[in-house]
N, C-alpha and C positions, 0 to 999 in steps of 0.2 A: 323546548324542542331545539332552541337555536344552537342553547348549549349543550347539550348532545351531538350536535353538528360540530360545532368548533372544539370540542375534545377530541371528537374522533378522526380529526382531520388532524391535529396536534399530535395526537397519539401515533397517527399513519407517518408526518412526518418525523417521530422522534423513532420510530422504528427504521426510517432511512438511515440516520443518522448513526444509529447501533450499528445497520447491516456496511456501510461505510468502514466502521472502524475495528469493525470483525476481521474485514475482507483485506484492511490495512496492518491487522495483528498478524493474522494467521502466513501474511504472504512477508512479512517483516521477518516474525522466527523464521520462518522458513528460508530468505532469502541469506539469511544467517549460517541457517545451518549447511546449506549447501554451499557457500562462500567457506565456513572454518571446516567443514568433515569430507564434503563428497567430493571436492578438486584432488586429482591427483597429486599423490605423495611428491612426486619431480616435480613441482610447480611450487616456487618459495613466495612467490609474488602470489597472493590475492587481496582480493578487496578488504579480507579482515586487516591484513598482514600492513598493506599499503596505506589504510587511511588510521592505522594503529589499533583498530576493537582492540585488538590483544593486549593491548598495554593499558587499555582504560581500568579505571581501577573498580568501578562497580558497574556491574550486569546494567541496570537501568541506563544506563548512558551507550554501553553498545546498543542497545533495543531501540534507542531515541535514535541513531543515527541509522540501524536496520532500516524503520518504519519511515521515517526522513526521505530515507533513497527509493524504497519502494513508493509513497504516496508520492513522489517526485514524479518517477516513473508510469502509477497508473494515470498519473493529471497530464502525462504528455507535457509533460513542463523540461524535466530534465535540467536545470541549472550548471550542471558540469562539475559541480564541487565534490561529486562521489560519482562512479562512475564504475561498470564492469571492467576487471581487469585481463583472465584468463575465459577463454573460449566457452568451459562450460558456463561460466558467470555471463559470458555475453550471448548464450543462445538462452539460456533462461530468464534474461533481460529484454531479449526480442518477444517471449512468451509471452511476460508480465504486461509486456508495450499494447500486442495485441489485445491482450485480456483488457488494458486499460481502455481499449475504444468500446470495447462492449460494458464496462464498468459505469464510465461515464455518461454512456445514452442512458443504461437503467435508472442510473442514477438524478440525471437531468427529466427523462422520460416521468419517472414517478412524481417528482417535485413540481412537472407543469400538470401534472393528471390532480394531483391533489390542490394544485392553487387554484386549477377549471373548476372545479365543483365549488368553488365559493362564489359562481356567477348562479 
């Protein structure tokens, strides 16, 4: 019976953990795509342009730095090393900002709900 318990609470936690790095993929491509495609054409400066994406030579290494600045962003950390450059990049950085305060309560919210039931 116990271990039933502590798998299932394991389980509950490795499911955060997934939903975490879904939430960190999806909004990574995404903050990519909108940085290299949806900025207006008159705009030479963006975030791909400025911090080099473009010039990196493999795909995985843009994605590491995508995911970097968003998990930055949803952690309310923000470091300063990557940074929105153009207006659409910084209203959809205000987004992500908001979305990160509701991220992080889910996310802190589920991990004390699952540590309480070990009492």
């Amino acid at each position: 019976m116990y271990i039933n318990f502590l798998l299932t609470n394991v389980l509950d936690l490795f499911r955060l953990v997934l939903k975490a790095i879904f939430i960190t993929y999806f909004l990574g491509c995404l903050w990519f795509l909108i940085s290299n495609r949806l900025n207006p054409k008159e705009t030479e400066l963006t975030f791909v342009t400025k911090f080099g994406l473009d010039e990196m030579p493999r795909t995985y290494d843009r994605f590491i730095t995508s995911c970097y600045f968003v998990l930055t962003t949803l952690a309310i950390i923000g470091y300063g090393d990557y940074y929105a450059v153009t207006n659409l990049e910084m209203i959809i950085d205000m987004v992500i900002m908001l979305g990160g305060v509701a991220f992080f309560t889910y996310i802190m919210g589920s991990f004390i709900y699952i540590v309480g039931k070990f009492d």
